[in-house]
Structures are given as structure tokens and as C-alpha cells.
N, C-alpha and C positions, 0 to 999 in steps of 0.2 A: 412269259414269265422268266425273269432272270435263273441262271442254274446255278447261280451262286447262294439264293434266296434258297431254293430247293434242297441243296443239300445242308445248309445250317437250319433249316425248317427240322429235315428228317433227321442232321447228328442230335436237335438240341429235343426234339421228340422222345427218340430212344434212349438220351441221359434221361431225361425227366421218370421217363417209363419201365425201364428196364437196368438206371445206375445203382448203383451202391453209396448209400453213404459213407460218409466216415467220421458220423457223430461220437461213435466208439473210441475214438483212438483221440491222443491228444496231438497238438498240428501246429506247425508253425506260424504259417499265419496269422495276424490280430488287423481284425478292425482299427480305427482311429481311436475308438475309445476302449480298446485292449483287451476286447471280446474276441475268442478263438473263434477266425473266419474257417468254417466247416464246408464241405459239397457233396454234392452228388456227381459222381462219377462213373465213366465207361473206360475199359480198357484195351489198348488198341486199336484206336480210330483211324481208318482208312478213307480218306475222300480224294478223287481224279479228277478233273480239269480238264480240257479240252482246251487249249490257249487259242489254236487255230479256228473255232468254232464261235467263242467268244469268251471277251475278258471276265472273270469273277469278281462282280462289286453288288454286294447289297443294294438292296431297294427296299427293305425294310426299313432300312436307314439309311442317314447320308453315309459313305464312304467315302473319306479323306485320303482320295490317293496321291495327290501332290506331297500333304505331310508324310505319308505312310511311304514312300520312294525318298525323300526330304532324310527318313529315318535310314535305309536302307543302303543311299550311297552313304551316309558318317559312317557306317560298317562296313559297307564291299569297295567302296571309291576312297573316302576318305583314310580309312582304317582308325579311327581316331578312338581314343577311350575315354575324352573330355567331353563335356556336356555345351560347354562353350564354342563348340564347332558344330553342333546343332540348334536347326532353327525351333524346336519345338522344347516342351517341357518335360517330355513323358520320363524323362529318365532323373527328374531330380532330385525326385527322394534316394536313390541309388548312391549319388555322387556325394563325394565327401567336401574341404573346403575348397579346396582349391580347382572343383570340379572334372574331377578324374572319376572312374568307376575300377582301379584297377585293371589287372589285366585279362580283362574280358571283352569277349564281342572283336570289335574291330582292331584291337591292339595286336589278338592272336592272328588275324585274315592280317596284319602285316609284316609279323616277323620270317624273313628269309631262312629259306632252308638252301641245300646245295641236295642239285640233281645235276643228273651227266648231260643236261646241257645250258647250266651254270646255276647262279645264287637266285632266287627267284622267291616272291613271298606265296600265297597259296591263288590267290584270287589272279595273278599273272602268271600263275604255271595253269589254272584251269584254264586261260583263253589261248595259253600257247599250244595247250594239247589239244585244244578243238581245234586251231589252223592246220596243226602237222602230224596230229595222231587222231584225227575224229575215230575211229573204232575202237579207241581204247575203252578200256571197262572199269578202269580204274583214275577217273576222273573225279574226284571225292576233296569236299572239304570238312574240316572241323576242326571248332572251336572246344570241344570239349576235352582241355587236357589237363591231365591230374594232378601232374605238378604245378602248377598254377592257380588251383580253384581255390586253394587257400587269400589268396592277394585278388579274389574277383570281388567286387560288390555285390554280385548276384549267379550264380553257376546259370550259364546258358541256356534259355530256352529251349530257342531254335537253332541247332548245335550243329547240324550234317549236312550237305547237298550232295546229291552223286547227280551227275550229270550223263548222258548216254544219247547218242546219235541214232534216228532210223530212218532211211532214207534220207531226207534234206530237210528230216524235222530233229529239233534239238529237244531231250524229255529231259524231266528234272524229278527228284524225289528229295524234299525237305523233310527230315527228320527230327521230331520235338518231342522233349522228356517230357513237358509240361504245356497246359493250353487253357485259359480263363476264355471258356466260349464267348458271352458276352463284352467282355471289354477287347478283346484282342485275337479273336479267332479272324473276321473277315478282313482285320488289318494284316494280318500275316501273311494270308492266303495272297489278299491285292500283292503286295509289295515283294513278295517272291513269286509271284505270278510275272510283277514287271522285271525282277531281274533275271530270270529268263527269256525274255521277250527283250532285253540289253543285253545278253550273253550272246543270244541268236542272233542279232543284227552285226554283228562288230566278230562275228565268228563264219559268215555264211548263211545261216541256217536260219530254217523258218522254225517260229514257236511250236512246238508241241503238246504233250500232255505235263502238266502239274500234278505230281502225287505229293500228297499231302501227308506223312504217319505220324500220328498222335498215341505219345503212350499212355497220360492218363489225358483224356479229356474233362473236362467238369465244367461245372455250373455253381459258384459262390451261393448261400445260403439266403443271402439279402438279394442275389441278383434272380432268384429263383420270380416272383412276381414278376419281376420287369422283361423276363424270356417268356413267360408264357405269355406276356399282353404281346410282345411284339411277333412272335410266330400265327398268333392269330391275325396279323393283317393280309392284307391279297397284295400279293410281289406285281411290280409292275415288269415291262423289259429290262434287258440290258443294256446299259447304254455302248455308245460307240467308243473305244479306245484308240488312238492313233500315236505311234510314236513317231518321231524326227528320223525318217530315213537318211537323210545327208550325214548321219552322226557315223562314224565309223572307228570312232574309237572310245573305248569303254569311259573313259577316263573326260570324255566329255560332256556325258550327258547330264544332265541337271534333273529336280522336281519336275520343270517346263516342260522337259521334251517331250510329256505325256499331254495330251489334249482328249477332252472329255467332251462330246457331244449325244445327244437327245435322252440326257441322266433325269432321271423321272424318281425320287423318294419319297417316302414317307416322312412328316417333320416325327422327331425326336425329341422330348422335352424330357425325359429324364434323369436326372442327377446319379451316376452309374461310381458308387463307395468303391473304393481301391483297397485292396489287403495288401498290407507288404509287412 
């Protein structure tokens, strides 16, 4: 049984069982048709990873991890804040005409700051401090900055990485204000799963643990049905993840470099409503 499967079985069990709604309160959120999209929610969600053990992808359903890494270098490679530099759609209700999102996401991972040893943007001072400073403890990115959140399309999800060395393993802890378990929790997890596992390779370091913290996790009110059918399926394995070892510098790897063998899922036929 995949342990990716395992732990979105037991987070989306304990919202179901144990969350809070928040029919009470009035909420951002609207449906398509300008219905206040409501959830159930848990607060403080912890899940760990084991990268060295094996990679975290659903088998419940398919995971798109080509798009989902696709998504992740236009933010950590690209630093782009246009939607036009990405291969997929997810972000286009965000963008405005001329397909910006303001200054969010990948615009912040590339403005330069100055450190004492030189001008560098956040995502090439993280690889330079894993080559010449692995025990630092202060290896941390974020997007979350205040002056700015005015001119963002959307305040950042997945906002913080702190990054930490043990032994000749590289550990990682993504930090997220917010988390739509069903449309976007095991896409998160993949895709910062794989950018650890491209930090490690181009840094020394073999993958480590993926800590996951979630401060409200939830479950949309329409998606509540479609989490309960799909927790009731039986998880197959995990499949094999392989990346492009010849690659050794961050700045080269692509969706490709990831190769997917003996992916075993469940088909999915549900139409899964978006709130924004």
C-alpha cells in the first residue's frame, strides 16, 4: 500500500470525524454559481514523508506528477508570475489580462537580496548554503511578504521551506496557511516532495524526510461526497520514481527528468468544482 494513500486516507478521516465546520461564519469563498463554498476543517496538520523510503503519489487516484513538478519549476526555476510561462491551466482564473498574477509565488523566490557573499535571489542563496554551509539552520524561504500581498492575485498558499542537513540526508519542512485536501493536497506534497529530491541531487545530498505543516487543512462542502467514495478504495503500491542523476545543476532539470514506473491507480471520473 502506498504511504501517500495512508496518510491522506487517515488526514481526510480525522477532518471528516473530528473537523469543525465553519457554516457559522461568513467566508470568502463562492462557488461558480456565488454559493458561499463552506468546510470542514482540522487545525494544524502534521504529515512526514520518508523520500528515502519511497516517493508520495496517490493511488487512489492518478497523480500528475510531470504537471505538478511542470507547476513547481515556473516558481523555484523559472520564478515567473505569468501564466504564459506555464504549461498547464491551474492558475487561470488568478491571472489577470495580460497573464500576470502579480507579485506572488515565483516573482518573490526571484527578487535579489544582498548577503555578505553577494546579490543573490532566495532559491540560489538556498543551493549556495547547502554547498558551503550544510549545518546551517537557517536555510528558509518565503514568499510570504506583507508589503506586497496587496499587488498578489492570491496571498500564498505554500509560503515557507526551511531546509536542514542530517547526516548525508537533505530534510525539508513546507509550511502552508491553507490546504483544499481533495483538489490539491497530494499535488503539493508530490511536487515539493520532487523539489527536494532536485535540491539533494545538485546539492550532494541524498532525499530525506518531507514534513508537511498545514495550518487549516479542509475539505470543501460539495467535495465532502467525492472524499468519502474515494478513501473507501484499497491503495495499490507505490510506484517507482526515478530522477535524471547526470543533471547537476538545479537550473536544468525539466517535468522529464522524473520517470514514473510500475504506477498502479484507480480511474477517477469525477468532475472536482473549484472555489475561488
Amino acid at each position: 500500500m502506498s504511504y501517500a494513500d495512508t496518510v491522506f486516507i487517515n488526514t481526510c478521516k480525522d477532518i471528516l470525524e473530528n473537523g469543525i465546520y465553519d457554516t457559522d461564519i461568513d467566508v470568502r469563498p463562492r462557488w461558480e454559481d456565488g454559493t458561499p463554498a463552506h468546510t470542514v476543517k482540522k487545525f494544524g496538520v502534521v504529515n512526514r514523508y520518508d523520500l528515502s523510503k519511497e516517493f508520495p503519489m496517490l493511488t487512489l487516484r492518478k497523480t500528475y506528477l510531470k504537471s505538478a513538478v511542470d507547476e513547481l519549476l515556473w516558481i523555484w526555476q523559472k520564478k515567473s508570475n505569468n501564466i504564459h510561462d506555464l504549461s498547464s491551466h491551474v492558475w487561470d482564473a488568478w491571472a489577470d489580462e495580460n497573464g500576470s498574477i502579480g507579485k506572488a509565488y515565483g516573482y518573490q523566490l526571484g527578487v535579489k537580496h544582498h548577503y555578505p557573499e553577494g546579490d543573490m535571489d532566495q532559491v540560489d542563496k538556498v543551493i549556495y548554503d547547502l554547498k558551503h554551509n550544510p549545518g546551517s539552520r537557517r536555510i528558509i524561504t518565503n514568499i510570504y511578504v506583507h508589503q506586497d500581498l496587496s499587488e498578489m492575485a492570491l496571498y500564498p498558499c505554500a509560503y515557507s521551506m526551511t531546509f536542514n542537513v542530517t547526516g548525508k540526508k537533505l530534510n525539508a519542512i513546507l509550511n502552508q496557511r491553507s490546504q483544499d485536501m481533495l483538489a490539491a493536497n497530494i499535488w503539493n506534497v508530490a511536487q515539493y516532495s520532487a523539489l527536494v529530491c532536485m535540491i539533494a541531487q545538485v546539492t550532494g545530498f541524498e532525499p530525506g524526510e518531507f514534513v508537511h505543516v498545514i495550518a487549516d487543512a479542509h475539505i470543501y462542502d460539495r467535495h465532502i461526497p467525492i472524499v468519502k467514495e474515494l478513501i473507501e478504495k484499497t491503495p495499490y503500491d507505490a510506484p517507482e520514481v526515478t530522477l535524471d542523476k547526470s543533471i547537476t545543476d538545479f537550473y536544468d532539470f525539466t517535468k522529464d527528468s522524473f520517470t514514473i514506473s510500475n504506477y498502479q491507480f484507480h480511474e477517477f471520473t469525477s468532475k472536482i468544482p473549484v472555489a475561488v
